[in-house]
PADOMI-450235 format. One record per residue (C-alpha): y, x, z. Coordinates in nm, 2 decimals, padded with zeros to 4 digits. Example, Ala and Ser with C-alpha at 12.3 -4.5 7.8 and 13.67 -1.06 7.14 Angstrom:
REM residues 2
<<-00.45, 01.23, 00.78>>
<<-00.11, 01.37, 00.71>>
***
This chain:
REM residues 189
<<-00.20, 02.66, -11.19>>
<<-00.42, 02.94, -11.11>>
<<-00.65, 02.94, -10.85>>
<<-00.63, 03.18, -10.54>>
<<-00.92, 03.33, -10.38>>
<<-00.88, 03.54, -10.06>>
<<-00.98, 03.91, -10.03>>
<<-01.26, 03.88, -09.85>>
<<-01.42, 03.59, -10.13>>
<<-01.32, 03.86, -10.37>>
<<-01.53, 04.12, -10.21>>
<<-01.81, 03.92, -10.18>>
<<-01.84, 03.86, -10.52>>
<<-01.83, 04.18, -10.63>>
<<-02.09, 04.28, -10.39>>
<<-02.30, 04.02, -10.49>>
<<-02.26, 04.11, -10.88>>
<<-02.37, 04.49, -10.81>>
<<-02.71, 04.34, -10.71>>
<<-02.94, 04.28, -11.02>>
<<-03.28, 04.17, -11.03>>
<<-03.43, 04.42, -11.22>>
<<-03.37, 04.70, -10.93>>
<<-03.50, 04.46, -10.72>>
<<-03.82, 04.36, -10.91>>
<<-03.86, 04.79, -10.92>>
<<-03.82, 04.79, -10.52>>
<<-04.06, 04.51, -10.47>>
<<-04.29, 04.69, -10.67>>
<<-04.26, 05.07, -10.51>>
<<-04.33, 04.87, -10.17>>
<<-04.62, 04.65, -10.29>>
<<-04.74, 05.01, -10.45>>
<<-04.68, 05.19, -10.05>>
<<-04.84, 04.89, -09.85>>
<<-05.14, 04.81, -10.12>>
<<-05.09, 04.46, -10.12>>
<<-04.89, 04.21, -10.29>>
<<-04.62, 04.06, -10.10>>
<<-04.56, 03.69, -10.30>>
<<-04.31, 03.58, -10.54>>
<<-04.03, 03.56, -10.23>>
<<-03.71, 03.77, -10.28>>
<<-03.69, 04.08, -10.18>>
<<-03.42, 04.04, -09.95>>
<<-03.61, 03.73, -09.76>>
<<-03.90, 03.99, -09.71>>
<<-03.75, 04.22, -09.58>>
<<-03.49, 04.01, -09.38>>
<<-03.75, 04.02, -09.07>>
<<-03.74, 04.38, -09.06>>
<<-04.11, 04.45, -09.02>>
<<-04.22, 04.53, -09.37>>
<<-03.94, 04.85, -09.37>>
<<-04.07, 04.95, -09.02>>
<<-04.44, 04.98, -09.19>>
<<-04.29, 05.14, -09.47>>
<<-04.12, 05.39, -09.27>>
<<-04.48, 05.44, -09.08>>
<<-04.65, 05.49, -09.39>>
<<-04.39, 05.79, -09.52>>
<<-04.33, 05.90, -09.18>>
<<-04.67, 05.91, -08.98>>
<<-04.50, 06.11, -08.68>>
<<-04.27, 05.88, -08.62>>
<<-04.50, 05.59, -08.54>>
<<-04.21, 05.24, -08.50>>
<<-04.34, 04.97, -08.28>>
<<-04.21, 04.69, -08.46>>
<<-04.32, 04.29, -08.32>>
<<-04.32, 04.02, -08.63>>
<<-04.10, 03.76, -08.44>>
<<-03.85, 03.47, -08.57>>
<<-03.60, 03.55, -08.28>>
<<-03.30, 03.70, -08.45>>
<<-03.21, 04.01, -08.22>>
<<-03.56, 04.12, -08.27>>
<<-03.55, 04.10, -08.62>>
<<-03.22, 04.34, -08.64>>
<<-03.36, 04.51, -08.36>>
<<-03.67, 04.59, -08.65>>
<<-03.40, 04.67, -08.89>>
<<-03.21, 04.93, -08.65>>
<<-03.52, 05.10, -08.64>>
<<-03.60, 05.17, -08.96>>
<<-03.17, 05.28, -09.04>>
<<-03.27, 05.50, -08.78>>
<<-03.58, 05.67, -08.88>>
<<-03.38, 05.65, -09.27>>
<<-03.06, 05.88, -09.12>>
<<-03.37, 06.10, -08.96>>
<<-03.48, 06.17, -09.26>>
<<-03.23, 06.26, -09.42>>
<<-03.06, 05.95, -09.62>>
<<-02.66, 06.03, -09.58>>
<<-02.44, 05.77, -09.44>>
<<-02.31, 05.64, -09.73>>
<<-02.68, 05.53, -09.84>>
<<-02.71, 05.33, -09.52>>
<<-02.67, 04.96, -09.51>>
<<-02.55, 04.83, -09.21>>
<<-02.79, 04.53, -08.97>>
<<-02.59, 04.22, -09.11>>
<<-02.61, 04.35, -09.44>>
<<-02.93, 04.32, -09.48>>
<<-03.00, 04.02, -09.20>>
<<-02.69, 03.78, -09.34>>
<<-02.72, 03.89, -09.70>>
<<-02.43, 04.01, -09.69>>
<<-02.42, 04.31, -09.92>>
<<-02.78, 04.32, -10.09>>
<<-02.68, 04.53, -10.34>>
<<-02.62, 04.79, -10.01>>
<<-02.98, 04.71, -09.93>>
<<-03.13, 04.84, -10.21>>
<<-02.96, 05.14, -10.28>>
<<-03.09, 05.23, -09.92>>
<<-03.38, 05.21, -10.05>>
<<-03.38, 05.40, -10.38>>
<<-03.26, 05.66, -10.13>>
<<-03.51, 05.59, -09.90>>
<<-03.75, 05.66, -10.17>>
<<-03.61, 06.01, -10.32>>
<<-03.60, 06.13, -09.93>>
<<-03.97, 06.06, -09.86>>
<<-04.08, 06.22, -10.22>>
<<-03.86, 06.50, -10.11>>
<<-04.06, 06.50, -09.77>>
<<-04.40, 06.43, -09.94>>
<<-04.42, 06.47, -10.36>>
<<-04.72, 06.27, -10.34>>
<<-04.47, 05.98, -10.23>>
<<-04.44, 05.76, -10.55>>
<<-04.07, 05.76, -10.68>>
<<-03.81, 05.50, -10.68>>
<<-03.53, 05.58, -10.95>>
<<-03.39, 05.88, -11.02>>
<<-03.52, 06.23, -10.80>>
<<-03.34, 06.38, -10.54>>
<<-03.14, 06.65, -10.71>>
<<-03.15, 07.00, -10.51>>
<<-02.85, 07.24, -10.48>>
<<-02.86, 07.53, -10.67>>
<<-02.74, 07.84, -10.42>>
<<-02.58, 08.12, -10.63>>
<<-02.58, 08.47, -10.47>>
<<-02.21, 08.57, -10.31>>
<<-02.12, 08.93, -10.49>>
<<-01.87, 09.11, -10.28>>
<<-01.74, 09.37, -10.57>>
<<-01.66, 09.63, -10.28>>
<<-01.93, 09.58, -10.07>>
<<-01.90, 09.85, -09.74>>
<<-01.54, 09.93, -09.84>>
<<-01.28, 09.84, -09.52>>
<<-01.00, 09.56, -09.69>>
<<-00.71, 09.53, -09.51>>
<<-00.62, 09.19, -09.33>>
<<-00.28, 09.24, -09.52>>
<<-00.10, 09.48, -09.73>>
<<00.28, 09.53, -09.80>>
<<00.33, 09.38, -10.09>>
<<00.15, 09.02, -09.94>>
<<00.43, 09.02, -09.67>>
<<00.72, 09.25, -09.81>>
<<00.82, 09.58, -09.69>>
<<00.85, 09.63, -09.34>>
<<00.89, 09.99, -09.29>>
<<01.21, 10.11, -09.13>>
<<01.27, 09.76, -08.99>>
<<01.43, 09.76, -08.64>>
<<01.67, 09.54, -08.47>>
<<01.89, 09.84, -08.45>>
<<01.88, 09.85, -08.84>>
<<01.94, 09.50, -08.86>>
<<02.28, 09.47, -08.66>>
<<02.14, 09.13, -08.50>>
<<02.41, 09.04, -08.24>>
<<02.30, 08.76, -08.03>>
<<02.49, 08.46, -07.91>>
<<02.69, 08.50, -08.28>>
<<02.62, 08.38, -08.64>>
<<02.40, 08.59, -08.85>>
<<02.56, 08.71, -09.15>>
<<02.32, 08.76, -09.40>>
<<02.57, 09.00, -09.67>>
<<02.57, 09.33, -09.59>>
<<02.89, 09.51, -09.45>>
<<02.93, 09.88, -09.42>>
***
């Protein structure tokens, strides 16, 4: 008999098995590389659980913005760290669907999420700063192609008659429309 597994085991797993260790060894390394030290053999997603070392990243690439982050083992302050730094990630640009979300990141619960926030993280601040090191792939940039109007300062019409038929000698005295009657629709001299 097989065995049944729920949805929500099924997910799990699949989020889980998006989340390799190579990317991660990669992200451990562009953040040792921003901090200038070497933050142990932990994983990645234990260091940053706390929140505090994404708040000094975000410092370092964003100077302006200046998070006051407290190193603290009480949980709400930890998420509170990683709120801040989602935050000062959508200001600069990341889209929504880069984000992770708190528990994400604070549960474990989607690390593959977690680092794909921060390849993004890391293509926004090179965009902001090229002297930013790189994470992955760069930020592509839209290409803008001129708009040629072929009859540029000549007045188009809204319409025309042959977009709505021809409606020239039209009249409900043409018509023979008798209200409060059926409407025949052959024509009867």
């Amino acid at each position: 008999m097989a065995s049944v597994t729920s949805l929500d085991q099924d997910m799990a797993e699949l989020r889980k098995s998006k989340y390799d260790a190579k990317s991660a060894t990669e992200a451990k390394a562009w953040i040792e590389e921003l901090l200038g030290e070497s933050l142990g053999p932990e994983d990645l997603i234990d260091l940053l659980r706390d929140g505090v070392i994404l708040c000094r990243l975000v410092n370092i690439v964003m100077p302006t913005a200046n998070l006051k982050y407290k190193s603290s083992r009480m949980p709400f302050v930890q998420m509170e760290n990683i709120s801040m730094f989602l935050r000062a990630a959508a200001s600069l640009g990341l889209p929504q669907y880069d984000l992770f979300q708190t528990v994400d990141l604070y549960e474990a619960k989607d690390p593959a999420q977690v680092l794909q926030t921060l390849y993004s993280f890391s293509r926004h601040a090179n965009k902001q700063n090229p002297a930013m090191p790189l994470l992955g792939p760069k930020l592509a940039t839209k290409r803008e192609s001129p708009i040629n109007h072929p009859k540029q300062g000549v007045d188009i019409p809204a319409w025309n008659t042959h977009q709505y038929g021809y409606m020239g000698g039209a009249s409900q005295g043409s018509e023979k429309v008798v209200f409060s009657k059926r409407r025949d629709i052959v024509y009867r001299p």
